[in-house]
Residue, then its C-alpha position, 0 to 999 in steps of 0.5 A: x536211072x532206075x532198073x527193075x529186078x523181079x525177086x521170087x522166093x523157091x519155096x512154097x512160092x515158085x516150088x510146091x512145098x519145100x526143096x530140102x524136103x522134096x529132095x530127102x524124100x527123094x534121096x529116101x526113095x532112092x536108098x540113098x538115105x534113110x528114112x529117119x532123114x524125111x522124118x527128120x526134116x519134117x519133125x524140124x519144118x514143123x517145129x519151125x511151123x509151131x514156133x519151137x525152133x528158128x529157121x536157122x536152127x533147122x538148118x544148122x540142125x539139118x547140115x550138122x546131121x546130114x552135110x558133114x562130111x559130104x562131098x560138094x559135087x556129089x551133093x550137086x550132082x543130086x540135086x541136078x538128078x533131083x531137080x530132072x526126075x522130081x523138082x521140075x514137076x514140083x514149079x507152079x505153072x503159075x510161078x513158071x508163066x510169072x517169071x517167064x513174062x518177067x524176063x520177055x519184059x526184060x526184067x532180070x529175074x532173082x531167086x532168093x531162097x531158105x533153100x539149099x544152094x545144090x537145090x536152088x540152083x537148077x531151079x535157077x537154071x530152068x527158070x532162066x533166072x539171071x542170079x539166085x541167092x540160097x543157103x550155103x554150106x561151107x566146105x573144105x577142100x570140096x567136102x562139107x563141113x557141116x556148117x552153113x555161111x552166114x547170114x543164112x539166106x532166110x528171114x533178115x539174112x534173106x534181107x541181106x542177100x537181096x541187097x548184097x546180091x541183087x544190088x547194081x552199082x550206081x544205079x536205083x533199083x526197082x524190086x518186084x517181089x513175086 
């Protein structure tokens, strides 16, 4: 028996532009971090635009310069306040009105997601997606340690969470790529 599962990528997709660099404006704006963070975060989207660096490398840069040493849950309550003051306004209607008539069809809807975990996971929520899969980061003890959990959920490891996390047992599964 077949099943049907609709994926839907966050960034540039579902969301205008992308989470990470909407949430380092935001946290900017707030005096939360510096400046340097935003300008930081776009230098390496461009470099990744350009082909100068990877996706994982952006990433890792931006975890190992920004995550370390962080706590998890002040980083989740973040981006929870991110997503309520500035992330929501951010959904394309048109993504929205999408994933909304998956999921009157029955259709379980999955995010996937080069973004941040902490970012995508209230987008999840009020989007009523059944899963989501985003990057990682490791933590210890509930504080980050500046390193991300392989594969990165970007690129061939977008692959691979698509398989590892959308997969039913013993069942066929359909996908819908949104």
């Amino acid at each position: 028996m077949a099943s049907r599962v609709a994926l839907f990528d966050v960034d540039g997709v579902v969301l205008r532009g992308k989470a990470l660099n909407h949430f380092a404006r935001y946290l900017v704006a707030r005096a939360e971090a510096k400046p340097v963070l935003a300008m930081r975060g776009a230098w390496y989207a461009l470099g990744h635009r350009l082909g100068w660096l990877d996706g994982g490398t952006v990433l890792r840069r931006v975890a190992g310069a920004y995550l370390a040493g962080r706590r998890a849950a002040e980083l989740a309550r973040q981006g929870e306040e991110w997503f309520v003051e500035r992330g929501a306004a951010a959904i394309y209607r048109e993504a929205a009105e999408l994933v909304s008539h998956h999921r009157r069809a029955g259709t379980p809807v999955v995010l996937l997601s080069g973004g941040m975990d902490f970012l995508v996971a209230p987008v999840a929520r009020a989007l009523g997606a059944v899963r989501w899969a985003a990057v990682e980061p490791e933590m210890q003890d509930g504080v980050l340690t500046g390193r991300l959990r392989e594969p990165l959920c970007i690129d061939d490891g977008k692959v691979h969470c698509r398989c590892a996390r959308a997969r039913r047992p013993a069942r066929r599964m359909h996908v819908l790529y949104g």
